[in-house]
N, C-alpha and C positions, 0 to 999 in steps of 0.2 A: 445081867441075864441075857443070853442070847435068845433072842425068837427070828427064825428063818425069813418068817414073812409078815410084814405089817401094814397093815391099812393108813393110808391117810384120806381124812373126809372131812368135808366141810361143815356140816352141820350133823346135829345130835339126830336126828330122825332119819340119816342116812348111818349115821352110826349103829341106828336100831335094827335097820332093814340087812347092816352084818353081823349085830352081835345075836341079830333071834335064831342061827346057827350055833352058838359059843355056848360050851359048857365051861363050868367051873370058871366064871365069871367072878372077876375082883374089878377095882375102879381105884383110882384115884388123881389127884389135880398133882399136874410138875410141870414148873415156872406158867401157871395161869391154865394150864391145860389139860382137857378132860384124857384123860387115859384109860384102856378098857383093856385087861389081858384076860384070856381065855383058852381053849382047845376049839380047832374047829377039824372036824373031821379025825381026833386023835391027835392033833398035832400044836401045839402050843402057837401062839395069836395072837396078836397084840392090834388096838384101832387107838390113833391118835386124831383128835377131833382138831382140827383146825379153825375154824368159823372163817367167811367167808372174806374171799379177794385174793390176791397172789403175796402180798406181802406175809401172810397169814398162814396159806399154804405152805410158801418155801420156808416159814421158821420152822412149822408142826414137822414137815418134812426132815428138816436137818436137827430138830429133837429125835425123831425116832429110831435116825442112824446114830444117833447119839447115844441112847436109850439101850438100844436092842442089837446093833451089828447084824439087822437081816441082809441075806443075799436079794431080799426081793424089797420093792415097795408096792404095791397096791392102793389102787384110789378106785374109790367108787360110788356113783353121787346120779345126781339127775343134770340133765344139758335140755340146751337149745337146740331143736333140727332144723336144716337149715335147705335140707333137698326135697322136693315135691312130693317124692317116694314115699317118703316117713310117714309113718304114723304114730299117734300119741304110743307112749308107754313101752312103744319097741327096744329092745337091749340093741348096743354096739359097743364092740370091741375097737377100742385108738388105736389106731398103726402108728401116728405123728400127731404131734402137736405142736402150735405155734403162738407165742403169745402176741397176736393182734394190732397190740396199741405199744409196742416198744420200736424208736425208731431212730436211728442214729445213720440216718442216709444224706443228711448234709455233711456229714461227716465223712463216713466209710463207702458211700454210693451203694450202699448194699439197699435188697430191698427192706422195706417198710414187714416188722417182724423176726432178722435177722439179729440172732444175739452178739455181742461183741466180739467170745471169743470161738463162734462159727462160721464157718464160710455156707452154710446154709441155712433157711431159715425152720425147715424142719424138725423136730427132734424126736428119733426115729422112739417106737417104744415097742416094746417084746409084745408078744401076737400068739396066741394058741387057743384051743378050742372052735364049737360051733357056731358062732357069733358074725355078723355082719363085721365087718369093720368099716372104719370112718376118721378120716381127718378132724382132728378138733381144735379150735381157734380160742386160746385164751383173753381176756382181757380184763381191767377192771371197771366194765360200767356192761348194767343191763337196763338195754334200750331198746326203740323200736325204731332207731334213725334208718331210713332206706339208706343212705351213703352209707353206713354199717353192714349193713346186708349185703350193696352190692357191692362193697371189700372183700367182705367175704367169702360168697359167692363164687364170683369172679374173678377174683385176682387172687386169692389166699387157694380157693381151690377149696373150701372149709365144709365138712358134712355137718359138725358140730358145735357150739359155743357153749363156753362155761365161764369160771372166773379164777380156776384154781389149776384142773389138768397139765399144761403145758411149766407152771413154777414149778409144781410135783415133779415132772419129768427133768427139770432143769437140775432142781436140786441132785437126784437121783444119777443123773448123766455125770456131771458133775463130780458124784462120789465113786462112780464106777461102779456101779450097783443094779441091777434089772428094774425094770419098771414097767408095768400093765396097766391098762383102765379099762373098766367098765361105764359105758352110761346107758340113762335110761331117758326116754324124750318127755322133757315136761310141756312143752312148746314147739311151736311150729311157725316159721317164718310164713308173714303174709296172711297168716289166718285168725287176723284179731289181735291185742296187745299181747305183749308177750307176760304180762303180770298178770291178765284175767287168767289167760289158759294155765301160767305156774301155779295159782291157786285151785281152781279148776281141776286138774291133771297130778296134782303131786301126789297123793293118795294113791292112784293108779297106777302112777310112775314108779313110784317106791316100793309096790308091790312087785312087780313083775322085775326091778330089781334084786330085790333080796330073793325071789326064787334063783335068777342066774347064780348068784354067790357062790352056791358049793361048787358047780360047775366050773366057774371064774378062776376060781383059789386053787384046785387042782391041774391047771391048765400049765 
């Protein structure tokens, strides 16, 4: 079955926050994994659940072109802000993403984030609609390390962190396939751990995510 465009998300409550758009809702598990096809907006829709980290991400990812043969992939979840500006619960739209913690610069001298077979370490992602945009910095560990931050920060250039984004994009790059993200800020650099405010904040977060969606998807 072809579906044009499909979500990939991390967790099931981010999955809810797109399928509370979706009519004509079916579900099922393939190879360990939640699957949800639906209509959004009239047009048929499919969310593959991932659960979290980039190992996790890029399989759900490369199930879904598996799956589905969409032209697009779509991710959409809650992140870490990382610029002064932000505030909880705000939507951004990814222009690039960069996974963080991959580093193969004794090797290649490239910098720290640079994938193997890129000469840069960005990975550009499709952009439309009214949305902020923001660089987003993958990785798999959520922490409060300053040395983390000011990687990030300051040398990444990073508005964003999450733990999936930048695998989604790789994967997607990779197939020659378009790829979009949505996030929504569950936390905020410097203002307390980043686990009280995720608990704290996801509720809100996910709220004012799932209003962007229809918006997002037609973009």
């Amino acid at each position: 079955m072809t579906v044009e465009k499909v979500f990939v998300v991390a967790m099931d409550n981010e999955a809810d926050a797109v399928t509370a758009h979706f009519a004509d809702v079916s579900e099922s598990t393939v190879f360990g994994r939640r699957v949800i096809r639906g209509t959004l907006g009239g047009e048929p829709t499919a969310v593959v659940v991932s659960d979290i980290g980039k190992s996790n991400a890029a399989a759900a990812t490369q199930l879904a072109l598996s799956l589905f043969g969409p032209r697009e992939i779509l991710n959409a979840g809650v992140a870490g802000g990382l610029r002064d500006s932000m505030r909880i619960a705000e939507v951004y739209q990814v222009r690039a993403a960069v996974q963080y913690d991959f580093d193969l610069a004794l090797i290649n001298g490239t910098k720290v984030g640079t994938l193997n077979e890129y000469a840069e370490r960005e990975l550009p992602l499709a952009v439309s609609g009214p949305f902020p945009k923001g660089l987003l910095a993958t990785g798999d560990r959520f922490n409060d390390d300053p040395s983390d931050y000011r990687f990030l920060v300051e040398d990444v250039k990073a508005d964003l962190r999450d733990m999936e984004g930048a695998a989604i994009a790789h994967v997607a790059c990779r197939a020659g396939v378009r790829c979009r993200a949505i996030k929504s800020v569950s936390d905020l650099v410097w203002s307390g751990t980043a686990a009280e405010q995720y608990f704290a904040n996801l509720k809100s977060a996910l709220e004012t995510l799932s209003a962007a969606i229809p918006g997002f998807f037609v973009g």
